[in-house]
C-alpha positions in Angstrom: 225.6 -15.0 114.3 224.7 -15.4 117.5 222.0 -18.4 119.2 220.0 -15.5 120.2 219.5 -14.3 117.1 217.5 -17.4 115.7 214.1 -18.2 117.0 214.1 -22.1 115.7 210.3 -23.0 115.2 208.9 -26.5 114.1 206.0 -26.1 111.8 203.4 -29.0 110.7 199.7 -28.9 109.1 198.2 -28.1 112.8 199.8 -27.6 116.3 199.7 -31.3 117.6 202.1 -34.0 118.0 204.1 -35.5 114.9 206.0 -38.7 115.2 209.3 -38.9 112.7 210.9 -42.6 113.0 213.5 -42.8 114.3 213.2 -39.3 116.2 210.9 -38.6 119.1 207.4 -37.7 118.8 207.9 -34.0 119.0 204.5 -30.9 119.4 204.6 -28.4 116.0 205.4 -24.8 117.8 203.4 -23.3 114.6 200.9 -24.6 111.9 201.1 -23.9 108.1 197.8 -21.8 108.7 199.3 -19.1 110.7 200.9 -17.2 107.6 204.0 -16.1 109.2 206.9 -16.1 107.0 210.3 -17.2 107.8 214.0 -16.4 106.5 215.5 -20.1 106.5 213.1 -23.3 106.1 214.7 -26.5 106.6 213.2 -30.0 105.7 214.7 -32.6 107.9 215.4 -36.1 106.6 213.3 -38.8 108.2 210.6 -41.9 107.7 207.6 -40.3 106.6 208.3 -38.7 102.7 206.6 -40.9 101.0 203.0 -40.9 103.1 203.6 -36.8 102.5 204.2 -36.5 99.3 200.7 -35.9 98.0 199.9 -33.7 101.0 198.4 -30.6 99.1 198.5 -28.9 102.2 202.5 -29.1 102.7 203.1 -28.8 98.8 201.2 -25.1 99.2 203.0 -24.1 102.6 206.3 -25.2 101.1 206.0 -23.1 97.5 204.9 -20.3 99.7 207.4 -19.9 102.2 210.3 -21.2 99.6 209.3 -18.0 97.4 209.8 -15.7 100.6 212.6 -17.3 102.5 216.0 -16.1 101.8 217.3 -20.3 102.4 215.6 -23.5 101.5 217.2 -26.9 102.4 216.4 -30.4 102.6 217.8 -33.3 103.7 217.8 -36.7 102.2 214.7 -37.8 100.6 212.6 -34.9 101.6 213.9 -33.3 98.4 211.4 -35.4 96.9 209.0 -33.0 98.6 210.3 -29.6 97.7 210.5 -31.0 93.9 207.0 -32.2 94.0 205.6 -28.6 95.4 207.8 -27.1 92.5 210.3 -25.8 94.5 213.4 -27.6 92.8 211.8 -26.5 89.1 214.6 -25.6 87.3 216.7 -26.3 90.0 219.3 -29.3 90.8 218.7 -31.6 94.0 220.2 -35.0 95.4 218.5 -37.2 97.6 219.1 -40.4 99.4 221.1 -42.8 97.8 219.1 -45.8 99.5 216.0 -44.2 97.6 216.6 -43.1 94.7 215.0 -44.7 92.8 211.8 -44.0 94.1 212.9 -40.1 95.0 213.7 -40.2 90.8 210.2 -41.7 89.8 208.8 -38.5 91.5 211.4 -36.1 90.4 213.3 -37.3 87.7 214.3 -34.2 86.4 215.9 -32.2 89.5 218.4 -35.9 90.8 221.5 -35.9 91.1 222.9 -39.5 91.4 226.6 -38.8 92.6 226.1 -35.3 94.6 226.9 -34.9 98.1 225.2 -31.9 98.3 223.7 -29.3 95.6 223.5 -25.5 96.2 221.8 -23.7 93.3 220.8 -19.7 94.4 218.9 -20.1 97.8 217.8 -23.9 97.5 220.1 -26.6 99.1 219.7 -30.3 99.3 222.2 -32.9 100.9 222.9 -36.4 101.1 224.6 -37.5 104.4 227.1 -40.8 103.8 226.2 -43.6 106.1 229.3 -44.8 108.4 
């Protein structure tokens, strides 16, 4: 496939500026609200799991568009987030080795301790190895 074939969109509770330690404060292009759907949703790993994870607002969006898109991934702990919208129900996940321990408290059922990375149907998770 081709670059011009993907229109990459970032996509928050409402169109303003979101700060993800370490990454730049970057502006949402689209807000859960607008009901677009979209083929591939990808969760990026970053600081900021935890103060989301009882966001009712993402939880919705993220079912949603996980029961529409044809690819759902995560990366590192925000796996924690698609198990805790019920995404990863019946599914197998890992998560960041650093936390999991608290990724398992919230999840226990879907962790993987060892897995580099988990593909079950359309839902992916991976755990990137620190140098």
């Amino acid at each position: 496939m081709h670059r011009d074939q993907f229109e990459i969109r970032m996509v928050a509770e409402e169109r303003e500026p979101v700060t993800s330690v370490p990454l730049p404060e970057v502006v949402a292009s689209g807000a859960f609200s607008d009901g677009l759907s979209y083929d591939i949703i990808l969760v990026p790993g970053a600081a900021g799991t935890r103060s989301q994870k009882d966001n009712r607002a993402m939880m919705d969006w993220l079912r949603d568009q996980a029961a529409r898109a044809q690819y759902v991934a995560s990366v590192r702990t925000r796996s924690a987030l698609l198990a805790r919208s019920g995404v990863l129900d019946g599914r197998k996940a890992t998560s960041n080795k650093r936390a999991i321990d608290w990724v398992i408290n919230h999840c226990l059922r879907y962790m993987r301790r060892r897995a580099e990375r988990t593909n079950e149907t359309n839902v992916s998770s991976y755990r990137f190895r620190s140098p």
